[in-house]
MIKE-857044 format. One line per field, with one value per residue (C-alpha): residue number from 1; x, y, z. Coordinates in pm, 1 decimal, m for minus. Example, Ala and Ser with C-alpha at 12.3 -4.5 7.8 and 13.67 -1.06 7.14 Angstrom:
<zabas>
nr <- (1_2) $
X <- (1230.0_1367.0) $
Y <- (m450.0_m106.0) $
Z <- (780.0_714.0) $
</zabas>
This chain:
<zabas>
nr <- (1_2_3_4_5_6_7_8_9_10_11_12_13_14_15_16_17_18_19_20_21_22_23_24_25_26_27_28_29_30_31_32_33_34_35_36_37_38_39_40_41_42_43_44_45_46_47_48_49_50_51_52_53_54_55_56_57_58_59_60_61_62_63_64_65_66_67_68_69_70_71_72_73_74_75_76_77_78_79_80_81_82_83_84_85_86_87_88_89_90_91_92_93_94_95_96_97_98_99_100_101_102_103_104_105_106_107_108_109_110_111_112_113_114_115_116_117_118_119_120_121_122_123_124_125_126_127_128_129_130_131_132_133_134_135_136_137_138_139_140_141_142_143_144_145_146_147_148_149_150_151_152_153_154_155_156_157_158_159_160_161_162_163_164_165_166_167_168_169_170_171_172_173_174_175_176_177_178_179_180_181_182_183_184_185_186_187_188_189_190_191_192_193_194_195_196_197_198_199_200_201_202_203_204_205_206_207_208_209_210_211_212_213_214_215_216_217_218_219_220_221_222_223_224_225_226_227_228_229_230_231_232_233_234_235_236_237_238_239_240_241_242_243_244_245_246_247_248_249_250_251_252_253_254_255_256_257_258_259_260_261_262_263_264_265_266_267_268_269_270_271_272_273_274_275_276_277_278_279_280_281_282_283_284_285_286_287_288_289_290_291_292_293_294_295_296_297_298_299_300_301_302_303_304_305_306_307_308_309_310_311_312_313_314_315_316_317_318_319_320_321_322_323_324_325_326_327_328_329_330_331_332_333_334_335_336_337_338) $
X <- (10645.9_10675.3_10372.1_10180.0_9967.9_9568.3_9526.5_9672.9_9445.4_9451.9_9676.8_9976.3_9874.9_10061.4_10094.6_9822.0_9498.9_9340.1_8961.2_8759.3_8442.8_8478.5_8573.5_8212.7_8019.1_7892.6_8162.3_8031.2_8135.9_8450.2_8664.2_8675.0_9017.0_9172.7_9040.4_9173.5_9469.4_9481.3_9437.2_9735.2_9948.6_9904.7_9964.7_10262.5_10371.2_10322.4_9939.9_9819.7_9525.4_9203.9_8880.4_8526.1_8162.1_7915.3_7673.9_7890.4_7668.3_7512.3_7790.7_7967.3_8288.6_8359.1_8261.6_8582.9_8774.6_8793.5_8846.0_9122.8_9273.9_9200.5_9388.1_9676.7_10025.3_9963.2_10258.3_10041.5_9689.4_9863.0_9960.5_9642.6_9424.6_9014.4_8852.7_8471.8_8162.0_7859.8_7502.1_7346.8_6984.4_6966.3_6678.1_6642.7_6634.6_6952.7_6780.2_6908.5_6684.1_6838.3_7114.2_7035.4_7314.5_7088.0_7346.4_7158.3_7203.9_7556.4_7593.0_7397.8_7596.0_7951.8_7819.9_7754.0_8071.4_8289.8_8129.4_8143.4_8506.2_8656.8_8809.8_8791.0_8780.2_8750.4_9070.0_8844.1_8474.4_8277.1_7930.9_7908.2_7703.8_7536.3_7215.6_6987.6_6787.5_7001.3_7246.7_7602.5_7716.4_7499.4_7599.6_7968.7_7930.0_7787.4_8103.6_8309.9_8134.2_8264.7_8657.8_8597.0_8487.7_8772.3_8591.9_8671.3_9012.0_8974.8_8672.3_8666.5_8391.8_8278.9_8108.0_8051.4_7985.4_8219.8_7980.8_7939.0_8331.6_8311.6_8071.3_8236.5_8553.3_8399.8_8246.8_8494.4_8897.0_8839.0_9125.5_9042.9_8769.7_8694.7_8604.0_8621.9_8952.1_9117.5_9210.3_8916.0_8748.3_8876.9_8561.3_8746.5_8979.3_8774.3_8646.5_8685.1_9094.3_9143.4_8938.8_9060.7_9386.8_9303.9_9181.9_9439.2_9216.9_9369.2_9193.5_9196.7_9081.5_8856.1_8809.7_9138.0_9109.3_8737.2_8585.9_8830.1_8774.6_9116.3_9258.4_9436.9_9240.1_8911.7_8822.5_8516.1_8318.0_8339.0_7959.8_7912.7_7673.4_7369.6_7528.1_7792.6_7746.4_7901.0_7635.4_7446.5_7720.5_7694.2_8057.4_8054.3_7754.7_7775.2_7941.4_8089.1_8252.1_8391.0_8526.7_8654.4_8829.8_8984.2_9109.2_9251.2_9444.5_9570.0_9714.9_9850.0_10122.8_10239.8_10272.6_10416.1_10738.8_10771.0_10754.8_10482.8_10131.2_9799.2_9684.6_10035.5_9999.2_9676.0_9740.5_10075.7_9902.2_9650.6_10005.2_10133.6_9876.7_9935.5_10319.9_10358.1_10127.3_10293.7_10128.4_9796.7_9621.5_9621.4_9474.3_9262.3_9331.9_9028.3_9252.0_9063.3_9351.0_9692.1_9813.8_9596.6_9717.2_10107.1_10054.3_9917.8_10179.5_10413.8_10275.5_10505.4_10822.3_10653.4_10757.1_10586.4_10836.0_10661.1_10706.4_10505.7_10234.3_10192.6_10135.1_9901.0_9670.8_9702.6_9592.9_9302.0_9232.4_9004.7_8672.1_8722.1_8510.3_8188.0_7912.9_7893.6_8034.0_7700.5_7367.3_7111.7_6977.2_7264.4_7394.6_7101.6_7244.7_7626.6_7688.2_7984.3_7984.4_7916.2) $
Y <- (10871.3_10506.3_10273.1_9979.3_9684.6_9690.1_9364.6_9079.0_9152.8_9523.5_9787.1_9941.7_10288.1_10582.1_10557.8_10768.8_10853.2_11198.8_11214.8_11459.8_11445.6_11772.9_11972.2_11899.8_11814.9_11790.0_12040.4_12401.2_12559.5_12466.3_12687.5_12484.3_12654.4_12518.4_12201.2_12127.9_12323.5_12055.2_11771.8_11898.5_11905.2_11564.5_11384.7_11595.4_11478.2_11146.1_11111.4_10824.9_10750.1_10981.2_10880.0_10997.6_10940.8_10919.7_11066.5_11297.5_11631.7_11416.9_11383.9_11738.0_11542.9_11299.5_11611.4_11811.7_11521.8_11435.1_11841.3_11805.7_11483.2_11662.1_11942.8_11778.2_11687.8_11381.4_11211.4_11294.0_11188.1_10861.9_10762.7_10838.9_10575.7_10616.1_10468.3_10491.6_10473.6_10396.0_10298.4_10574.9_10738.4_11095.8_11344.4_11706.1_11843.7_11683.8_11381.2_11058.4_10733.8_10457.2_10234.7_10005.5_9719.1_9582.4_9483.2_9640.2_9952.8_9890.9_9831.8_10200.8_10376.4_10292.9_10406.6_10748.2_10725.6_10691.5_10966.2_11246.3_11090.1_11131.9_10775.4_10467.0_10225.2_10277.9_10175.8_10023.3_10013.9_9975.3_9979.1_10253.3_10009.2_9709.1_9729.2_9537.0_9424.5_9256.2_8952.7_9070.4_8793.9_8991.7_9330.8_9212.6_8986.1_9262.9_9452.5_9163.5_9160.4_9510.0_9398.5_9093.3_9380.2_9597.6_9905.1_9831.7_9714.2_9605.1_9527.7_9682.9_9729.0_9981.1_9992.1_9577.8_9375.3_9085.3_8841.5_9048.4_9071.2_8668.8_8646.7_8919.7_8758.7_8419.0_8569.0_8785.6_8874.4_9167.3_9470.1_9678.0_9769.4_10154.9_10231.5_10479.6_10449.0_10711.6_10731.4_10831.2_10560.7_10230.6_9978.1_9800.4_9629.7_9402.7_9150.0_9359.7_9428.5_9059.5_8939.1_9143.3_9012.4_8731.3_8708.2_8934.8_9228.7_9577.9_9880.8_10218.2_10426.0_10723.7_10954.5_10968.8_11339.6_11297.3_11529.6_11781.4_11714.3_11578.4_11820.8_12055.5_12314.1_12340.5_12589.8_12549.0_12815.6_12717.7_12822.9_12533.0_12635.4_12427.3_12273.0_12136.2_11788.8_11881.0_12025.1_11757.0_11463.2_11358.0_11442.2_11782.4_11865.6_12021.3_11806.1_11580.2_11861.3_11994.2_11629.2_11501.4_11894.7_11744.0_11454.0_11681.7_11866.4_11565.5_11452.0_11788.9_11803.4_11471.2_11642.0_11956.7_11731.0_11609.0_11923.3_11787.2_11890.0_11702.4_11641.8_11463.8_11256.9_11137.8_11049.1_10868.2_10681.6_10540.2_10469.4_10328.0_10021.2_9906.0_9921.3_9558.7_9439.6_9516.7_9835.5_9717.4_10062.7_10339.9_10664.6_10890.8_11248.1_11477.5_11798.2_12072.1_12328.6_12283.3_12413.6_12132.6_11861.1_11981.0_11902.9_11603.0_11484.8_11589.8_11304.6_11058.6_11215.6_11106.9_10793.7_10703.2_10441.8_10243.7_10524.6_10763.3_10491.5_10446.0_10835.5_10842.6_10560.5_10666.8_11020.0_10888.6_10520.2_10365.7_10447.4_10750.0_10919.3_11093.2_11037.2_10805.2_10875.7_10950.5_11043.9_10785.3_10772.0_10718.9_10461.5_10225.3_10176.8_10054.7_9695.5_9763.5_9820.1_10178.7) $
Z <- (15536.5_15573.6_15423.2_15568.4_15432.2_15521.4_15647.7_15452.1_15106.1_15082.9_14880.3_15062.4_15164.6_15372.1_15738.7_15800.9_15575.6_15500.1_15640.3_15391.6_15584.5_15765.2_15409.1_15330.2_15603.4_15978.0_16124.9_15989.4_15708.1_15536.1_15255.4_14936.2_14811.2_15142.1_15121.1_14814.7_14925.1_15177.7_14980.2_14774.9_15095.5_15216.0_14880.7_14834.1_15193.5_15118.9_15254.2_14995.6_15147.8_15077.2_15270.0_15169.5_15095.3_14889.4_15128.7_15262.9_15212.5_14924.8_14699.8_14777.9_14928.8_14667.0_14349.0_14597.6_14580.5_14230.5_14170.5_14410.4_14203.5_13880.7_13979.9_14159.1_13951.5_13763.6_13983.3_14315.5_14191.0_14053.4_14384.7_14577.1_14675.2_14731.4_15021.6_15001.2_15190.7_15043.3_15204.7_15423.1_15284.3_15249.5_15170.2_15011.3_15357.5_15505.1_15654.6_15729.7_15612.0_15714.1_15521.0_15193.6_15136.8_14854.6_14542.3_14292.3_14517.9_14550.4_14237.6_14171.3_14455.7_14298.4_13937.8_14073.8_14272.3_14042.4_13836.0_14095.0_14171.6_13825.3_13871.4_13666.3_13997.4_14373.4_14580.3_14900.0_14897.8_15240.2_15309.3_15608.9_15817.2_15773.6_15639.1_15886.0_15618.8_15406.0_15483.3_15463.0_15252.3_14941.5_14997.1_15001.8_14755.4_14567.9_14589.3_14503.7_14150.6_14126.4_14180.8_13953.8_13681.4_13763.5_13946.3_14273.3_14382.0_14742.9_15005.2_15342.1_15602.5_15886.2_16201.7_16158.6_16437.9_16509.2_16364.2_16071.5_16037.5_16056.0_15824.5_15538.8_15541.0_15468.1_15150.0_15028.0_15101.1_15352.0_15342.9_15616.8_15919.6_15942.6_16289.0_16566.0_16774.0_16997.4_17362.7_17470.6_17269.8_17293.3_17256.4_16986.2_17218.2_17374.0_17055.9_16751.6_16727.3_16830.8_16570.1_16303.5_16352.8_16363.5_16058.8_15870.5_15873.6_15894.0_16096.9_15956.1_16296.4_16240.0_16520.0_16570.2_16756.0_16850.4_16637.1_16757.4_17124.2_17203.1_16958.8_17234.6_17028.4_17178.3_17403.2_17713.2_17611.6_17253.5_17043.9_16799.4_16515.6_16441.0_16130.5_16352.5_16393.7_16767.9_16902.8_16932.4_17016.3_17409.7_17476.3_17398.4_17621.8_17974.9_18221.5_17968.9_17796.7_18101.6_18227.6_17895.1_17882.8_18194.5_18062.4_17740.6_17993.8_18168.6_17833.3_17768.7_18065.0_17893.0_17583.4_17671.2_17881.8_17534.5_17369.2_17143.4_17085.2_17233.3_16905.5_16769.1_17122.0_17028.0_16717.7_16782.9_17086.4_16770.2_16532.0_16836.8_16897.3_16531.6_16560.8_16713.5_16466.0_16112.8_16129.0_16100.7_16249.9_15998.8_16177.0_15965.5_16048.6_15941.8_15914.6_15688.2_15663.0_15556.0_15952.9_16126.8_15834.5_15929.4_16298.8_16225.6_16036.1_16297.6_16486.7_16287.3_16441.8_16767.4_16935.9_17280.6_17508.0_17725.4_18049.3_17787.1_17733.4_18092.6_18150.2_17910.2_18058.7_18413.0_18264.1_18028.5_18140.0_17939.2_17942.8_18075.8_17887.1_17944.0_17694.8_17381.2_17090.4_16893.3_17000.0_17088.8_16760.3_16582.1_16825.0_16738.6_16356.5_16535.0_16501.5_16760.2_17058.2_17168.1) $
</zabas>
């Protein structure tokens, strides 16, 4: 598996990251022995990167994590490389409370962090959005007094605005943007992309699949269960579902003439807009069992020529998509577009 650079600051990492979210979190229940199984797999395939956090079903990601580290061969968990979120408000009940970017809160998150994590420092450290209430220049600053003390190694961000990419790389040396990029959701290319490039910022693309949408592996009549974070997302409700299951099957006659599956198309397509860019696009796959996390990585062996490309956007054009990518409530806290 080859490696790439986040942005022109940032550690070298694998050319595509593991997601933990769904071990944990938001996408029903999860087997823990798998997940860790799974964990195992990628860093033994190369997988260096390992994205989590902190909030993640309050701390259970980032406890499965560091068991997963603990228990991996010493030459696996000394490669692996923690990316972080930090910033979103929980309560008892499973509540969300808004975001807090203060620095003595950063400063609090990372301590607890690092605990549940087993580490000593965090590879990249990103605020999951921008706190509203705070200038960004102190929560990043805030996180920059962590690398000067040695706990955090690198300073990314998610979910910023352009402005507030502007404005965080004029503070601090910025290694990557996490955001949402897939076929199906391509917002980024209008301001965001350019300006990251611009200013030497890498992307590491979440979403990659959309939440399993563009998988190839789910079904119409598929029950989500209320702890699936699914049932309440826009694009897997009635007549979105059933047109963005059109557009899956569109992609799927270009992946079957390439013998390929939907979900190694989809990811590829994401590897493949970094490519002419030094690889500045590392997709974050959120496989959960050792099967999904082998077709994912099958993706690498894909390559997409330019009469593949065009298929693909005269099947899924941009926008093409029905539904945002979050509920209305949730799309009020995005400093991106939607």
């Amino acid at each position: 598996m080859h490696t790439t650079t986040l942005g022109s600051t940032g550690p070298q990492v694998s050319a595509l990251g593991l997601g933990c979210m769904g071990m944990s979190a938001l996408y029903g229940e999860a087997d823990r022995a798998e997940s860790i199984a799974t964990v195992h797999a990628a860093l033994d395939a190369g997988v260096t990167l390992l994205d989590t956090g902190d909030f993640y079903a309050m701390g259970h990601n980032e406890m499965l994590i560091g068991e997963a580290l603990r228990t991996a061969p010493a030459a696996l968990r000394e490669k692996a490389l923690t990316s972080v979120k930090f910033g979103a408000l929980r309560d008892p009940d499973g509540g969300w409370s808004g975001y807090d970017g203060r620095p003595a809160a950063v400063r609090n998150f990372a301590a607890y962090s690092l605990q549940r994590l087993g580490v000593d420092h965090i590879d990249v450290y990103r605020i999951a959005r921008v706190d509203p209430d705070v200038p960004i220049e102190e929560t990043v600053g805030a996180i920059a007094e962590l690398v000067e003390k040695g706990y955090v190694r690198h300073i990314g961000l998610s979910e910023a605005s352009v402005a507030n990419i502007r404005r965080a790389a004029a503070t601090a040396p910025i290694a990557d943007l996490q955001i949402e990029y897939a076929i199906i959701t391509r917002d980024i290319e209008r301001e965001i992309l350019p300006t990251t490039r611009e200013l030497g910022i890498g992307i590491t693309a979440y979403g990659v699949l959309s939440r399993g949408l563009i998988s190839g592996h789910f079904t119409r009549d598929r029950q989500l269960g209320a702890g699936d974070f699914r049932a309440f997302s826009p694009r897997f409700q009635g007549e979105n579902l059933q047109h963005n299951l059109d557009l899956v099957e569109a992609l799927r006659k270009i992946a079957d003439e390439k013998g390929v599956t939907v979900a190694q198309i989809a990811i590829a397509w994401v590897l493949s807009r970094g490519s002419q860019h030094d690889n500045d696009i590392v997709p974050l796959v959120g496989a959960r069992t050792r099967e999904r996390l082998a077709e994912s990585l099958g993706a690498l062996e894909v390559t997409l020529d330019a009469a593949d490309l065009a298929a693909i956007e005269a099947a899924v054009p941009a926008d093409a998509a029905a539904g945002t990518r979050y509920p209305a409530a949730q799309m009020s806290h995005l400093g991106t577009e939607h």
